[in-house]
C-alpha positions in Angstrom: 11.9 -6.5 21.6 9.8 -3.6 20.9 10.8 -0.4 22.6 7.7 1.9 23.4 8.1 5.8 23.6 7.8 7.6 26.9 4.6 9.1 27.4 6.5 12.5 28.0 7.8 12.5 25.1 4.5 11.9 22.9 3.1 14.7 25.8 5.7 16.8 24.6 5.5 16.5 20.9 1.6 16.9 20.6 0.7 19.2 23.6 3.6 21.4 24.9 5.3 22.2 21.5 1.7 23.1 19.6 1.1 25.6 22.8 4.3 27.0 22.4 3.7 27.1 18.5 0.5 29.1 19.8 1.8 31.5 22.3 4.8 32.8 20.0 2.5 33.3 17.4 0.2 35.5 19.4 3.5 37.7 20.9 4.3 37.7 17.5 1.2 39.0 16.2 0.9 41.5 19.1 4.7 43.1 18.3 3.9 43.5 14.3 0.0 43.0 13.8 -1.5 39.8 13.3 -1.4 40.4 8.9 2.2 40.9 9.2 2.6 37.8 11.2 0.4 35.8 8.6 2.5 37.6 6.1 5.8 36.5 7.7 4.8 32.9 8.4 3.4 32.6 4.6 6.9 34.3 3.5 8.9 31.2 5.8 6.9 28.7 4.1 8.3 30.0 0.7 11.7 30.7 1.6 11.5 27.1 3.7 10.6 25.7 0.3 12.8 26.8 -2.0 15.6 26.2 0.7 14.3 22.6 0.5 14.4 22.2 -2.9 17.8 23.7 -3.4 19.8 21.7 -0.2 17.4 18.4 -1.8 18.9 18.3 -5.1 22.5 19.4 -3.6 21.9 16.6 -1.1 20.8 14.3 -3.8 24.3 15.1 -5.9 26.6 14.2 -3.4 24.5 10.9 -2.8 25.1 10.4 -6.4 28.9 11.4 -6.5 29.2 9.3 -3.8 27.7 6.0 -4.8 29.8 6.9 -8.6 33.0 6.7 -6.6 31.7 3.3 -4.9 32.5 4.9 -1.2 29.7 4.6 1.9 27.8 7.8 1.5 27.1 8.2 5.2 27.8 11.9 5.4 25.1 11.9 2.4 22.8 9.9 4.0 23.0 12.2 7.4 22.5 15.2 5.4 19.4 13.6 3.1 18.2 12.9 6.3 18.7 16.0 8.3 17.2 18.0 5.3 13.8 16.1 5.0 13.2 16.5 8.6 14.0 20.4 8.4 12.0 20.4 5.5 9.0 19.0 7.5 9.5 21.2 10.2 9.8 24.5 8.0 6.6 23.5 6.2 4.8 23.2 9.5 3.3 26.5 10.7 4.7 27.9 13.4 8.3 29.9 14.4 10.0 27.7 16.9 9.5 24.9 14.5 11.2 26.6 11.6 14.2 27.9 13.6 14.9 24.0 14.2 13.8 23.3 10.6 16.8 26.3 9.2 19.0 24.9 11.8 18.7 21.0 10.1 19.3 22.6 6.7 20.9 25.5 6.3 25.0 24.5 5.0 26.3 26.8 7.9 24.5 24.9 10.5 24.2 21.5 9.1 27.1 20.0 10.1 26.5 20.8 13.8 23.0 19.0 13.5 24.8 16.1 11.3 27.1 15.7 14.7 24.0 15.9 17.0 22.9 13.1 14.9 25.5 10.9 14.9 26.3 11.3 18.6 22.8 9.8 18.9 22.8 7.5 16.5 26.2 6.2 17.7 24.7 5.5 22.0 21.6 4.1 20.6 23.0 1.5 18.5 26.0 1.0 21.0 23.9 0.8 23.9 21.8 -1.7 22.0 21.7 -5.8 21.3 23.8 -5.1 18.2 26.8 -3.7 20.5 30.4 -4.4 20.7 30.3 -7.1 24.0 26.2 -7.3 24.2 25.0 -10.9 24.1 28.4 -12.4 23.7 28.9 -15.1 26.0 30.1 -14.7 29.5 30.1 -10.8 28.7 28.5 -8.1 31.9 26.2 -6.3 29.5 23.4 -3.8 30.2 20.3 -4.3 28.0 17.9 -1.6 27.3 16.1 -1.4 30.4 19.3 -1.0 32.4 19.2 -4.5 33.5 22.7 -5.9 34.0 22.7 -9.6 32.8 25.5 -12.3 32.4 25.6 -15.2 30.0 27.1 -18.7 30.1 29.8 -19.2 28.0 29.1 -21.5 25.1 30.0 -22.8 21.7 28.5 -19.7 20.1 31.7 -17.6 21.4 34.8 -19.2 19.5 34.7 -19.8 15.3 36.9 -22.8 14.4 38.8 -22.6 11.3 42.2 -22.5 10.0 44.7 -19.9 7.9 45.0 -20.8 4.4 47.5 -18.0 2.8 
């Protein structure tokens, strides 16, 4: 089942965010001049970029290590992740977008971002057709929508079989 996005988050994303992007800017610009503000968000897109570069190939070394020592590189995978959105979002002109951008890739702040993550990651998928107790047969579950459902039991619940040792 396809799961569309809330209209006020696609509201959000594309109207308020880009007006906020807008107004700091011009507060900005009236504090230190509007040069110094071009200056300023031209020096972020430098420093965002060589902070991308250097977390990116850190990032990409500890995925390595990781798949060398034949262990799940979730940790890795969080933090590949985490740093190509900040990445995105410190290439994107604006302030507020670059605070979140530092906050996804910057080592100090990383791991609180990382746990942001995975508390998300961890309801949706839980919450979700794939979870522990969803769809199994004569199981309460709640589907997506909130809808509480019950299922017959059947033959689908119990895996015949036997203990060879």
């Amino acid at each position: 089942m396809r799961r569309w996005v809330p209209w006020w988050v696609l509201a959000l994303l594309f109207v308020v965010l880009p007006v906020l992007e807008i107004y700091v800017l011009i507060q900005v610009g009236q504090v230190i001049g509007a040069w110094w503000t071009v200056l300023l968000l031209i020096a972020d897109g430098f420093l965002g970029s060589w902070l991308i570069k250097h977390e990116g190939t850190r990032a990409w070394g500890a995925l390595q290590e990781a798949l060398q020592q034949h262990r799940m590189p979730a940790r890795e995978l969080a933090d590949g992740a985490l740093i190509l959105v900040g990445g995105t979002l410190l290439l994107t002109p604006g302030f507020l977008s670059d605070v979140v951008g530092f906050f996804c890739i910057l080592p100090v702040t990383r791991p609180l971002a990382r746990a942001a993550l995975t508390r998300f990651l961890t309801r949706k998928f839980l919450s979700g057709p794939g979870a522990p107790g969803f769809g199994r047969p004569g199981s309460a579950t709640v589907g997506g929508d909130g809808a509480r459902t019950r299922q017959r039991p059947g033959p689908d619940g119990v895996v015949q079989g036997e203990v060879v040792d």
